[in-house]
N, C-alpha and C positions, 0 to 999 in steps of 0.2 A: 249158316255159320255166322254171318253177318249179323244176323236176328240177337246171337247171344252177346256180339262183344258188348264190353262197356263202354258208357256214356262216359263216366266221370275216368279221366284216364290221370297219367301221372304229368304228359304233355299238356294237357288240357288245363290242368289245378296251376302247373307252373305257368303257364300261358295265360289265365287269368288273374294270376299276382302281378307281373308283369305289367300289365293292362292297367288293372287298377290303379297303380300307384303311379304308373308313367302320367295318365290322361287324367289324374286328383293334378298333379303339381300342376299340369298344361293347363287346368279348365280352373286353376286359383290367377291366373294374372291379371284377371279384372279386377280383382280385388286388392292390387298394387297400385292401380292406375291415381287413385286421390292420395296415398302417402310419398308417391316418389314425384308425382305432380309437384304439392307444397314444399317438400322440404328443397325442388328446385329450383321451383318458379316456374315451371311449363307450363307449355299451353295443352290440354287435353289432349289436341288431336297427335302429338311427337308421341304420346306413349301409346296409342293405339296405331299410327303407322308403325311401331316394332310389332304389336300384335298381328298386325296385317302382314308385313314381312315374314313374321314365326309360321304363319298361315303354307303360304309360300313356299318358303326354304323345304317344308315338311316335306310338300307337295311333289319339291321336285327330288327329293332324298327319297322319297319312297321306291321308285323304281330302280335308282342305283342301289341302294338295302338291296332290293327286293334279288338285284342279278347278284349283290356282293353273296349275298346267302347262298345263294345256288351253286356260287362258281366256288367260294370257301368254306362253305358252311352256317346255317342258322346261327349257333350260338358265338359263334366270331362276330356276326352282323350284331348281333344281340349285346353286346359286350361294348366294341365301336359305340355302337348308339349311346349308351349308357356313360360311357365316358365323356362323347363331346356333349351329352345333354347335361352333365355333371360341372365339364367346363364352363360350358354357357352358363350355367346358373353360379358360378364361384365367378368369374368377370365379369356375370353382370352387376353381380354386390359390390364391385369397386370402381363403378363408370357413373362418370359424374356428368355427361353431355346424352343429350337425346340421340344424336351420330351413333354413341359409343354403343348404347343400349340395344337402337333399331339393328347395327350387323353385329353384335353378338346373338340377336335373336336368333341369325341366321344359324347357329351352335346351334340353339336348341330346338329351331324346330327338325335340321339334322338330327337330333336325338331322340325327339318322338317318333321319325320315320323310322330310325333302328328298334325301338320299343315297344314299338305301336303294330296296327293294324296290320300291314303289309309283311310284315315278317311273324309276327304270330300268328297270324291269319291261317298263311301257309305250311307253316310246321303244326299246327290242329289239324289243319284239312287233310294233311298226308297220315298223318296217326289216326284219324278215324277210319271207323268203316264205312261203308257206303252209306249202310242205315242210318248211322249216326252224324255221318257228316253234316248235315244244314242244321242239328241240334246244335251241334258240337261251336260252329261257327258263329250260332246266336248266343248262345252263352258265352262265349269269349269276346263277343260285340255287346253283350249286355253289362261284362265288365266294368268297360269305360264309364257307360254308366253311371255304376255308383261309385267310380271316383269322380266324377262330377259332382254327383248327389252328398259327397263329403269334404272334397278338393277344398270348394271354396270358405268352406266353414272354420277347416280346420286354416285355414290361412287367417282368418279373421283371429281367430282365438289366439292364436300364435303373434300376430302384428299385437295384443293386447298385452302379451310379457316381456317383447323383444323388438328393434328396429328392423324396417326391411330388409336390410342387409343379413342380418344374423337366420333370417326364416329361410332367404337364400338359400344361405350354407344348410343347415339342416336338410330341404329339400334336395340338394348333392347328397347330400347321403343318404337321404331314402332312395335313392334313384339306384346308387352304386350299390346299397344293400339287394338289390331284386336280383343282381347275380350270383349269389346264394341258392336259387331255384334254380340256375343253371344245369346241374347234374343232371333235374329228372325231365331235360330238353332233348331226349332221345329222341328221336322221329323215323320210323321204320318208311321207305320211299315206297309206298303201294302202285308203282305205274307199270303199265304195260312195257315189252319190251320194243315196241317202238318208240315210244316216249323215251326210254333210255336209250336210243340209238338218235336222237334228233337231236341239234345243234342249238342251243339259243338263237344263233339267226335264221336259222329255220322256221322257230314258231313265231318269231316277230314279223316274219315275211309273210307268213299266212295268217296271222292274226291282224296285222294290217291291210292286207289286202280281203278281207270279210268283211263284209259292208256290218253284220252286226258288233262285231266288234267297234267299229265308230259311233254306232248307233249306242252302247254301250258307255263309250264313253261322252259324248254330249250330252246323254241320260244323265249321268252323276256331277254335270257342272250345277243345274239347281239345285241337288241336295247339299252340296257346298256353301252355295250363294245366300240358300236359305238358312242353315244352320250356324253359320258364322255373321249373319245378320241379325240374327234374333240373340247370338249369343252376346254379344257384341256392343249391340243398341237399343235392346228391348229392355232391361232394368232402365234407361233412361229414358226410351220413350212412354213407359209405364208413369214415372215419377212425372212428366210433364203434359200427359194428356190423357190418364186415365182419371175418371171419377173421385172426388174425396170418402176414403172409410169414414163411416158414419159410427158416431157415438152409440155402444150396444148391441153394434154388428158382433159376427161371429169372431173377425180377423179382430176387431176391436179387443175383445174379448182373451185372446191368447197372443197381444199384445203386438201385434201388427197395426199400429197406430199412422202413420204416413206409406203414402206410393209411394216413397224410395223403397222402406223395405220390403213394400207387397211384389217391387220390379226383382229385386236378390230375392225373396222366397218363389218365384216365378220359373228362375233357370232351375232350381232344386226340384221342384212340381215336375218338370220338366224333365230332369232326371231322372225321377220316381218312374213315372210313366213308361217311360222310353223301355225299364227293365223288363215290363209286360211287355211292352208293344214289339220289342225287339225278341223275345223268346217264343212270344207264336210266329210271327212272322217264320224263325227259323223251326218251329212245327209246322206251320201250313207249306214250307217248301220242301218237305221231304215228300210228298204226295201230287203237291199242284204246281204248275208249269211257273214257273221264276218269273219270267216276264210279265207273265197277266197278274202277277200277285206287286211286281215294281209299278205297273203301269197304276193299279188299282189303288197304291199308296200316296204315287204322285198326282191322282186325280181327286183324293182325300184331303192331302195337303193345300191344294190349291181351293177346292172349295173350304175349308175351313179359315183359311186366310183373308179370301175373300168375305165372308161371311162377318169376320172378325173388325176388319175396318168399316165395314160398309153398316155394322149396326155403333150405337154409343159405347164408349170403351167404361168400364166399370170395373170394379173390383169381382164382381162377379164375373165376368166376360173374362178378363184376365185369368183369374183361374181356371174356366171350362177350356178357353183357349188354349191353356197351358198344358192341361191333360191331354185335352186331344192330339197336340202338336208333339206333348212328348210321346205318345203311345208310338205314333208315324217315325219321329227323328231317327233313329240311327236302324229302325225295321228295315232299310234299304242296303244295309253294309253287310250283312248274311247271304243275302239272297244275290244282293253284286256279286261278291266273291266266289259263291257258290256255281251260279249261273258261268263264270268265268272257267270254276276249274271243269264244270260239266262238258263246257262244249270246246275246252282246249287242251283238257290234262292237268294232271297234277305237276310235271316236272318242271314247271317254269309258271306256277302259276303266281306266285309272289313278283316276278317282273311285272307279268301280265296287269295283275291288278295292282303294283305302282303305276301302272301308267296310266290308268284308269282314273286313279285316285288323284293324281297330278290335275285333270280335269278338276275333282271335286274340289282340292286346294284351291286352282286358278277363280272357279266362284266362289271359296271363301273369302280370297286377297278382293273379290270386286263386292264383296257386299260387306266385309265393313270399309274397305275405302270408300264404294260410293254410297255408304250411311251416314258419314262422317260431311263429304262433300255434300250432298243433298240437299244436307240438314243446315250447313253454312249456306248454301246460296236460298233455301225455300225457308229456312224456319222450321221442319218437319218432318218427319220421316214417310209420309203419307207417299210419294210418288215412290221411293226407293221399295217401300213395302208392295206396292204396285209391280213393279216390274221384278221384284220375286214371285208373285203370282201368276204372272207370264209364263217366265221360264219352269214353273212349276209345270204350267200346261201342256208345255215344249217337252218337257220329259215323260208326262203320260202318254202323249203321242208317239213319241220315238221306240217306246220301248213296245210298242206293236208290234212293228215287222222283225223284229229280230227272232234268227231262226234258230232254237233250243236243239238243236240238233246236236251231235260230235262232230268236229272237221276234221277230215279224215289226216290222220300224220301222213308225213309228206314220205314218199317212196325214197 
């Protein structure tokens, strides 16, 4: 019966509106960082520690989302978020101190964790069928995606008719507009009936005390560490130590003339990619074991990376880089999620993987703070790029032993 349901559900389409337009506004604030700089006089690094904070605040909002949802309902979570993400972005158009900015950030990355991953994750995973679930997961993780892959473009085109402040306000309303899909947020609860007889502190007492579950989560502090590193500081360390485009090149040619713009068409490459890379990913997990397919991604990532500083940095490197690295980025948030609801349940699996995720935040907040730092004391990003390649290794290893099993509910 499983075989026949649908893929494309009404949870699903709503779930990837959602998505889109949450994580387009979140993945456009690099593109604020040189007008709200000038018009204050700041020093770079103030408006990248509020990014690093947004990081953060997400990280740790996701798991409270994730229990607010379960204990009152998804689309209440859903709403919350959307509103303090809506406030964030209206206070932060009228904050004239770097202070003011960095804890309102704290607003909004509370409002991606209402809108974001941890709560749509788990209202997809429970409306799917078995079959379709790790599809279903990568398509709503591929979402994000291409609000990235449009986010920041459309913030540029917008800074070109309006001041910062006024794209603010707009983006509050694109945010408040996604509760509009609200209605087709139905999600039928598919869990066993001892899952509905178990407590939240029940599954947090045995999902703690399961060593893969920590395994699990130390797993996912490099894909943080790494994707908010790259996101972060790689247009910059593009522009300042990748090769000059040559007159008659290809990039030349459709008008990518300097490394700054080849570092901004870089995160987009990276976008593009990631939509592939993240939709087999959730095909190859409907069949093969979660863990050898994370382990296999983290061991991809890490030699790619390594690969990538250890030859001359070019315009072409940059781009192969860019595919390869998006095809890997966000293939790891399906198969996490999925892996989580397989061997814990559906009924609290949106806790679950906030807390998980809080991990991946903690190495976003440390890889652009320590890109930022690095880069002041060395000059370069070269060591910080380094020890993302570490912890990349650290996560291929860890997700070895972790046993893909079910744990059994508690009597």
């Amino acid at each position: 019966m499983d075989s026949k349901a649908p893929l494309f559900t009404p949870v699903l389409i709503a779930g990837c509106v959602i998505i889109v337009l949450s994580f387009a506004i979140r993945a456009s604030f690099g593109v604020f960082q040189i007008p709200i700089a000038e018009e204050f006089g700041w020093l770079r690094s103030e408006f990248s520690l509020a990014i690093a904070i947004q990081n953060l605040a997400w990280g740790i909002g996701q798991p409270l989302f994730g229990a607010f949802a379960e204990k009152l309902g998804d689309r209440a979570a859903i709403v919350a978020g959307a509103i303090l993400y809506a406030a964030g972005l209206v206070l932060s158009s009228m904050a004239v101190t770097p202070e003011a900015h960095q804890m309102l950030e704290i607003l909004v990355g509370f409002g991606v964790a209402g809108t974001g991953f941890g709560v749509i994750l788990a209202v997809v995973g429970r409306a799917a069928s078995d079959e379709n679930r790790s599809m279903s997961l990568a398509i709503a993780t591929a979402a994000g995606s291409a609000g990235q892959v449009f986010g920041a473009p459309t913030a540029e085109w917008l800074l070109g008719m309006m001041p910062w402040q006024q794209v603010f306000l707009v983006f509050a309303v694109v945010i408040l507009a996604t509760l509009a899909v609200l209605p087709m947020m139905r999600s039928p609860k598919p869990v066993s009936r001892g899952e509905l007889e178990e407590t939240m502190g029940q599954i947090l007492r045995r999902a703690f005390r399961d060593p893969s579950f920590s395994l699990i989560f130390i797993g996912f502090f490099s894909c943080g560490y790494q994707l908010a590193f790259i996101t972060a500081h790689f247009p910059a360390m593009v522009t300042e130590m990748c090769g000059p485009i040559l007159d008659g090149s290809l990039l030349s040619a459709i008008g990518i003339t300097s490394t700054s713009a080849l570092g901004a068409i870089a995160i987009s490459f990276i976008g593009l990619f990631n939509i592939m890379g993240t939709l087999l990913a959730g095909y190859l997990g409907k069949t093969l074991p979660k863990k050898y397919l994370l382990a296999g991604i983290y061991t991809l990532r890490t030699i790619v990376a390594a690969a990538f500083i250890l030859m001359p940095i070019t315009p072409a490197s940059v781009l192969i880089f860019s595919a390869l690295m998006g095809a890997l980025w966000l293939a790891t948030v399906p198969l996490t999620s999925g892996l989580i609801a397989h061997i814990y349940g559906l009924r609290y699996m949106g806790t679950l993987y906030g807390i998980v995720f809080f991990s991946h935040q903690l190495g976003g907040f440390m890889g652009v703070w320590l890109g930022g730092k690095m880069y002041d004391v060395y000059g370069d990003y070269t060591l910080v790029w380094w020890i993302g390649v570490a912890v990349g290794a650290l996560s291929a290893v860890v997700h070895l032993p972790v046993k893909e099993n079910r744990v059994p509910v508690a009597a």
